[in-house]
ZAMARGU-4260 file (C-alpha; in steps of 0.2 Angstrom, whole numbers, plus 5000, padded with zeros to 4 digits):
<rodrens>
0) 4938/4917/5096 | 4938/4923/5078 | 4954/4912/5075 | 4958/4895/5077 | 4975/4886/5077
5) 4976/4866/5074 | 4992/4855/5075 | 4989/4840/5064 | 5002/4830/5058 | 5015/4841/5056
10) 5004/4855/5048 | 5000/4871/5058 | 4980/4875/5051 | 4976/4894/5055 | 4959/4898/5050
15) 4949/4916/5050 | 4933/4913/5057 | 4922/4927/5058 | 4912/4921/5042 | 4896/4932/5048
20) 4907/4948/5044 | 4917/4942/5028 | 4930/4936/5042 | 4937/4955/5040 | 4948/4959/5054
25) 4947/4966/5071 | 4959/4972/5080 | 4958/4956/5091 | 4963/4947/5078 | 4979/4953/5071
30) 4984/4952/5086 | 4978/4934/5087 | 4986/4930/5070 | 5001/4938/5075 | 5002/4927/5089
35) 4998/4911/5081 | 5011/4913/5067 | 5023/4916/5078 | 5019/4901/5086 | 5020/4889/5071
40) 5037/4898/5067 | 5042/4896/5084 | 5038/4875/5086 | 5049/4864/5079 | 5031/4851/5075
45) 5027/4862/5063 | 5032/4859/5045 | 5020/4868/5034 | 5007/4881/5038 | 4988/4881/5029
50) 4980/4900/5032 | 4961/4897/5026 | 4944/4903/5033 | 4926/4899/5036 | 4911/4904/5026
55) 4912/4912/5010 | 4926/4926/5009 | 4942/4924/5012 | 4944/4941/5023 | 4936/4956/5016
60) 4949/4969/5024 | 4948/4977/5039 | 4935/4980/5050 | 4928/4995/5042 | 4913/4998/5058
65) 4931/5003/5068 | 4936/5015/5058 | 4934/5035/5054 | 4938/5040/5071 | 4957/5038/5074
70) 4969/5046/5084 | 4988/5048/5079 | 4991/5035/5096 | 4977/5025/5088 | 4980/5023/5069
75) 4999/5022/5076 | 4993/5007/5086 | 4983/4999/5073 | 4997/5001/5061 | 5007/4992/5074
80) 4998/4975/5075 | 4992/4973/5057 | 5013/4976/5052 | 5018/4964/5067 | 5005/4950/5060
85) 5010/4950/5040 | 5031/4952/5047 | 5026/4936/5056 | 5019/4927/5044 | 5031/4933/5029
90) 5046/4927/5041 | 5038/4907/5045 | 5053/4897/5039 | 5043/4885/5033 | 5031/4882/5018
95) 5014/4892/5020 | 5000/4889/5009 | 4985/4902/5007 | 4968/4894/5002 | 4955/4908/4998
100) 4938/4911/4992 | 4925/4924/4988 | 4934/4941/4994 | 4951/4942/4996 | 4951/4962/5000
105) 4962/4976/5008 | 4975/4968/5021 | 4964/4950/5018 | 4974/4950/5001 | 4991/4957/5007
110) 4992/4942/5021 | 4988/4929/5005 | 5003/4936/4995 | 5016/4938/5012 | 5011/4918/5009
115) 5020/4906/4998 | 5008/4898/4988 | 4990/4902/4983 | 4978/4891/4980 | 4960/4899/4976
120) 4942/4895/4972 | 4938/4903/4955 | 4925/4914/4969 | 4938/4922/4974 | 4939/4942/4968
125) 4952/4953/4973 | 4954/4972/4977 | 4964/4985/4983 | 4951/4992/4994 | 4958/5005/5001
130) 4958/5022/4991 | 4939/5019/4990 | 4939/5024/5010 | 4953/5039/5008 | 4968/5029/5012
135) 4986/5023/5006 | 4987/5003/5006 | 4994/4994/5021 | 5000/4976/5028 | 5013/4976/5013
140) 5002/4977/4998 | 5014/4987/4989 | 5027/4980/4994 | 5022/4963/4987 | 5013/4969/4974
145) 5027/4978/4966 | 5037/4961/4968 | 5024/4951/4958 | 5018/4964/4944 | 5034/4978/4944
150) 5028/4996/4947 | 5016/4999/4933 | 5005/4986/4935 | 5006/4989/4956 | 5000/5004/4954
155) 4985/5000/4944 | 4977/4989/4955 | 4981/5000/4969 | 4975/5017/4964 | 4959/5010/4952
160) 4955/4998/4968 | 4947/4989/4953 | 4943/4969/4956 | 4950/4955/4949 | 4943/4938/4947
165) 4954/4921/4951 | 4958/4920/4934 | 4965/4937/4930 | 4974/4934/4946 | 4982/4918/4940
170) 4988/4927/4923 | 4997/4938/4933 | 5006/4926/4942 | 4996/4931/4960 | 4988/4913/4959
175) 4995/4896/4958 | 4981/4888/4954 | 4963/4890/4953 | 4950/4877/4956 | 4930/4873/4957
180) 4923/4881/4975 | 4919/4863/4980 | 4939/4856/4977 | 4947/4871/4986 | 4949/4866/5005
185) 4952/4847/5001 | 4966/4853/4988 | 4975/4864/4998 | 4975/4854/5014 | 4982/4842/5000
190) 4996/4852/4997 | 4998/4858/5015 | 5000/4841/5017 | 5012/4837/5003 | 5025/4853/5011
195) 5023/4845/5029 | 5030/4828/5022 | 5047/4838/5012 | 5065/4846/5018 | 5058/4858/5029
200) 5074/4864/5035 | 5079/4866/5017 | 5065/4875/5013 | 5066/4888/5026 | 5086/4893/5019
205) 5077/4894/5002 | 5065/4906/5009 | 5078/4916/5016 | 5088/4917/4999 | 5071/4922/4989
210) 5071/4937/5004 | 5089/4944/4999 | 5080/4947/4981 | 5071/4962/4985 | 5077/4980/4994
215) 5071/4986/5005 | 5067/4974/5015 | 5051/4970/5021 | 5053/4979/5040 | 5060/4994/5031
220) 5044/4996/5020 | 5033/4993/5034 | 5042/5008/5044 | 5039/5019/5030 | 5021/5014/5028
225) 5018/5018/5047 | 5021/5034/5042 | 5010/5035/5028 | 4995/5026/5034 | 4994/5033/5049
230) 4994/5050/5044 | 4981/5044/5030 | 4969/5040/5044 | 4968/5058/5050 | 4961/5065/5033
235) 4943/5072/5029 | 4944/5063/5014 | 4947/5043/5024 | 4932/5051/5035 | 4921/5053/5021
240) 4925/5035/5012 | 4922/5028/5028 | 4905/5038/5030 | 4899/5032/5011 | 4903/5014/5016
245) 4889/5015/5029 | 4877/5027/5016 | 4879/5015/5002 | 4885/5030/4993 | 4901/5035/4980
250) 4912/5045/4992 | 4915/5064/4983 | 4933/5066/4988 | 4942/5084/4992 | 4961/5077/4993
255) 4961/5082/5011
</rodrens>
């Protein structure tokens, strides 16, 4: 399994572990992720959630080899278990820490921000991936990207699909804190740690309160994004950024 879930002392320890591909996701695991952050929502031993990963990236997006040949059941599908995973995670009542490292791409980076802290190795580089395969971002991105930066900013990031180092990340406020490669999983499992030990009920109510900041809400946004996304992944143009990934090449674009 390209997941693994550990209960340890009070802390749930979710981990991406598909280091071989950049731990980007398949479709088995979303729907993995989505199951295990239910489960640590669910059980009252869990106090604090740590989401980190094996090998050197923190998750490089989707799985691009699985894509460039949707159907509207498909992408509607797809769509489906990537918005079940980040609502489950977004909704734990319970401190969440991300821990990242070397790429924290596409939906990789939307999960990080649904979190409530990030920790990250300064190896970590984010990036909007998605207009350079010919399609609208999805798991939230805009959603919470908008909450952090406001709408200028947002949409930056998301139509330039420009990358960002840990630092830049940290000025803009994406980043708690960003520490040497070789500190990063003994840190955050340090913090982790730290949230286990607090009010945990107390935090959740806070968690809630930080919710009614923002409209829409997050399963409101997510509806609409369906829409969007999976009519994005019937276009020429997401077929032919999907075909330059594999050629090594720029895609040329037609806005179709």
């Amino acid at each position: 399994m390209s997941v693994r879930y550990e209960l340890s002392d009070g802390l749930a320890i979710i981990t991406l572990d598909r280091p071989e591909k950049l731990n980007a996701l398949t479709v088995e695991m979303r729907e993995a992720l989505g199951t295990n952050f239910e489960r640590a929502a669910r059980d009252n031993a869990v106090r604090a959630v740590l989401l980190n990963s094996s090998g050197s990236a923190f998750c490089a997006s989707g799985d691009v080899s699985k894509m460039g040949d949707f159907d509207p059941t498909s992408a509607r599908e797809l769509l489906r278990l990537a918005h079940r995973m980040v609502r489950n995670l977004a909704n734990i009542e319970k401190p969440v820490v991300a821990s990242v490292r070397g790429a924290v791409a596409g939906i990789g980076w939307s999960m990080a921000m649904a979190c409530d802290a990030v920790l990250a190795s300064e190896t970590a580089r984010f990036t909007q991936v998605f207009r350079h395969v010919g399609v609208s971002p999805d798991g939230g991105a805009i959603y919470f990207l908008t909450q952090h930066l406001g709408l200028l900013k947002a949409k930056e990031l998301t139509m330039s699909g420009r990358r960002i180092d840990a630092q830049e990340a940290q000025a803009l406020g994406l980043v708690n804190r960003v520490l040497p490669d070789a500190e990063l999983d003994a840190q955050a499992l340090a913090y982790a740690r730290e949230l286990a030990s607090g009010p945990t009920f107390s935090y959740g109510t806070a968690k809630k309160l930080f919710k009614q900041m923002y409209q829409p809400t997050l399963e409101a946004y997510l509806d609409a994004e369906l829409w969007a996304q999976s009519t994005n992944l019937m276009t020429e143009d997401h077929r032919e950024g999907v075909q330059a990934f594999f050629d090594k090449r720029k895609p040329v674009f037609k806005g179709r």
